[in-house]
C-alpha positions in Angstrom: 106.5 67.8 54.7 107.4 70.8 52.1 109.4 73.2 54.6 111.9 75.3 54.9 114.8 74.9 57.2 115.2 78.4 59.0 117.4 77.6 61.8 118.7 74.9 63.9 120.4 74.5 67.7 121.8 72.4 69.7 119.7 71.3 73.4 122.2 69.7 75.7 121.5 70.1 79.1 121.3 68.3 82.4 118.7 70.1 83.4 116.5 70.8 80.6 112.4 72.1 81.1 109.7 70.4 79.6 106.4 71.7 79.5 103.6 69.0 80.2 101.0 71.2 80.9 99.6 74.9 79.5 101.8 77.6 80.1 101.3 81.1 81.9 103.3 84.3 82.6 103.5 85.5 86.3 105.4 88.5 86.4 108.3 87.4 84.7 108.2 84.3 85.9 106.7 81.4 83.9 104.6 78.7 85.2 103.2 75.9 84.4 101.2 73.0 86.9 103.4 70.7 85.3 106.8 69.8 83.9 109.9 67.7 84.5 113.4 68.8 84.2 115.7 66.2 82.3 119.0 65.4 81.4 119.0 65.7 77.5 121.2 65.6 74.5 119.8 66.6 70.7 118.8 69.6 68.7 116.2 72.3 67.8 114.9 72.8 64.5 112.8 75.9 63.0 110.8 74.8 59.7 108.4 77.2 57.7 105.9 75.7 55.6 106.1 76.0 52.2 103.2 77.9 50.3 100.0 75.6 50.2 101.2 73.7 53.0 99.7 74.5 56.5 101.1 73.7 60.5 98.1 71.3 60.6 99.6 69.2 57.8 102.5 69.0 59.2 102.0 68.2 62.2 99.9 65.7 60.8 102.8 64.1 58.9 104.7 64.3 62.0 102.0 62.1 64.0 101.6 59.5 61.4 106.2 59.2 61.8 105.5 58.8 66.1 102.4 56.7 65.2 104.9 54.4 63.3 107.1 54.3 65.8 104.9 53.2 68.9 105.4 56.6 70.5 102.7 58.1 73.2 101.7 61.3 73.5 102.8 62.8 77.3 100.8 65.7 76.4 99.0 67.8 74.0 97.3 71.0 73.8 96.1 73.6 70.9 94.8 77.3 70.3 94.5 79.5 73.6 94.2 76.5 76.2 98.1 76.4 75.6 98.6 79.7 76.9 99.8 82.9 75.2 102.3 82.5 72.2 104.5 85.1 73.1 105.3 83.1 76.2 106.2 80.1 74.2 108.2 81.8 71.8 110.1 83.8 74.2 110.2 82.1 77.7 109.7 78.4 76.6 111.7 78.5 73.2 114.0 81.8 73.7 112.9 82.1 70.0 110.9 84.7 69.0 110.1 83.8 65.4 107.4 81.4 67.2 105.2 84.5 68.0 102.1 84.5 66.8 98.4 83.9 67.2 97.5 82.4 70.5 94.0 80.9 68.7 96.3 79.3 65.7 98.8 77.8 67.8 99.3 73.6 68.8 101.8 72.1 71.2 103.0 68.1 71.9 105.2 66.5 73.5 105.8 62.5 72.6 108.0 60.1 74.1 109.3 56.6 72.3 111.6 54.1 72.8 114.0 52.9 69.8 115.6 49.6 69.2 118.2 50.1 70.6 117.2 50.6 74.0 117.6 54.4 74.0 114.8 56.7 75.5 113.6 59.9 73.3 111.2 62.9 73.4 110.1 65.0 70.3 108.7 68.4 71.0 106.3 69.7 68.1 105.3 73.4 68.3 103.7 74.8 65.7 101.8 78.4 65.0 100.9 80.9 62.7 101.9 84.5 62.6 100.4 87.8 61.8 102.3 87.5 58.8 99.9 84.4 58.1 103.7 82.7 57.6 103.3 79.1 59.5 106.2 77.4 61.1 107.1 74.5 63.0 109.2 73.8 65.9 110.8 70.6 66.2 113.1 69.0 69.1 114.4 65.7 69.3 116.2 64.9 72.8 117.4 61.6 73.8 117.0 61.3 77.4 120.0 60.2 79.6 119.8 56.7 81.2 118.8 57.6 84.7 116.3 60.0 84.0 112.9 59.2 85.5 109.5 60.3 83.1 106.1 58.9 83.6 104.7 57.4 80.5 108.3 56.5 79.4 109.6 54.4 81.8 112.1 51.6 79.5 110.3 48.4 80.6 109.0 47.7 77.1 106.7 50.8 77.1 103.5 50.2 79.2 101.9 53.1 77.5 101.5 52.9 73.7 99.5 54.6 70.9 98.0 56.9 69.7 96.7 55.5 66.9 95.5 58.7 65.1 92.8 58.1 62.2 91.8 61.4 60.5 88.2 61.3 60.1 86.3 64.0 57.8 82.5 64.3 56.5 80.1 62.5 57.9 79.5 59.8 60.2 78.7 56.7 58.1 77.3 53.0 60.1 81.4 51.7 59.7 84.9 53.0 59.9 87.1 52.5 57.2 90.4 52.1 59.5 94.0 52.3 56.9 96.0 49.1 56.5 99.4 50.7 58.9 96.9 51.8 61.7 95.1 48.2 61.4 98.1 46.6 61.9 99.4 48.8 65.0 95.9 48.5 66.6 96.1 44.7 66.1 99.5 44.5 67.8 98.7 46.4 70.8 95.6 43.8 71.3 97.5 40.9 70.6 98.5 41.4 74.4 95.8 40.0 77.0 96.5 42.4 79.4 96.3 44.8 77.0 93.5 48.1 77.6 92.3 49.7 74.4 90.9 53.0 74.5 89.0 54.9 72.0 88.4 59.0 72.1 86.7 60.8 69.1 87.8 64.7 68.8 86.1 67.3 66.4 86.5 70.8 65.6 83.8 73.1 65.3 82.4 74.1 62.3 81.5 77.4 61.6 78.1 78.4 63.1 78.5 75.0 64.9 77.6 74.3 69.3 80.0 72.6 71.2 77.5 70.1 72.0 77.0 69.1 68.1 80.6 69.2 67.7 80.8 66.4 70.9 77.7 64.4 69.5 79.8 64.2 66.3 83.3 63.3 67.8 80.9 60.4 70.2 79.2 59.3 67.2 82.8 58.6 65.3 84.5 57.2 67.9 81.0 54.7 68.5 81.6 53.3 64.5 85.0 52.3 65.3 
């Protein structure tokens, strides 16, 4: 994506915190139901979004890259359910450029395997600030060889996907699926043993319920 490279650092750590779960402030101490602690070696990077490009398009560019590369998502979360963005910025990130709004905010955290044999998580964080400037938070650690991570085990990754198809408008009788996600989709059900699972998400539209928005989102994910 069209971005801006604002600052970068080094994560090396044997004992490095990620956060698989929404975050809250206690005190001063932060907690979160859960996260692992990893030995990790890689690096940091701060992005802001050039004008005309938006956090959601980037992080959407950033999908389709761990789409391509058979990565799964550990965990996900966005807006206020991620907790407060001062706590990210500050406690999670010790970077307090990240502050903004807690209702324009999205975190991930993706793990993939590369052909080599070697054992990598990407952490995407981005937000928008009072400023209305957007940035994006972006760490790639490679995970040492004994660490231990549900969901990213190295036996040939027993977890795979997702397969992310933006959908917009309305909900027609079919699904035109693209030719890249096609073929993934058709590699993961090549196995017998293999489970496929769909799930439709949807945002809501202005004056919109959140049961409409659900019907919509189960009336997608029923055309694919």
């Amino acid at each position: 994506p069209q971005a801006e490279l604002e600052e970068e650092r080094v994560r090396s750590s044997s004992s490095y915190r990620v956060m698989l779960s929404p975050i809250r402030e206690v005190g001063s101490e932060l907690r979160a139901e859960n996260s692992v602690r990893l030995a990790v070696e890689g690096s940091g990077q701060l992005f802001r979004m050039a004008p005309g490009i938006t956090r959601q398009d980037a992080r959407r560019w950033y999908l389709e890259q761990l789409q391509n590369r058979g990565a799964s998502i550990l965990f996900q979360c966005s807006g206020r359910e991620c907790g407060r963005s001062n706590v990210w910025a500050n406690q999670v990130f010790d970077l307090s450029t990240l502050y903004g709004r807690d209702a324009q905010q999205e975190y991930l955290v993706a793990g993939f395997e590369d052909g080599e044999g070697g054992r990598w998580l990407v952490v995407l964080y981005t937000v928008t600030r009072g400023n209305q400037r957007e940035y994006l938070w972006l760490e790639q650690l490679q995970l040492a060889d004994d660490a231990v991570l549900p969901g990213l085990d190295g036996e040939g990754g027993r977890l795979a996907g997702p397969v992310i198809v933006p959908w917009e408008g309305s909900v027609s009788v079919s699904f035109e699926w693209g030719a890249e996600s096609q073929r993934i989709l058709d590699s993961m059900a090549s196995d017998p043993n293999a489970r496929i699972v769909i799930a439709g998400f949807s945002g809501l539209e202005p004056g919109e319920t959140l049961e409409a928005a659900t019907d919509r989102a189960e009336r997608a994910a029923n055309t694919m």
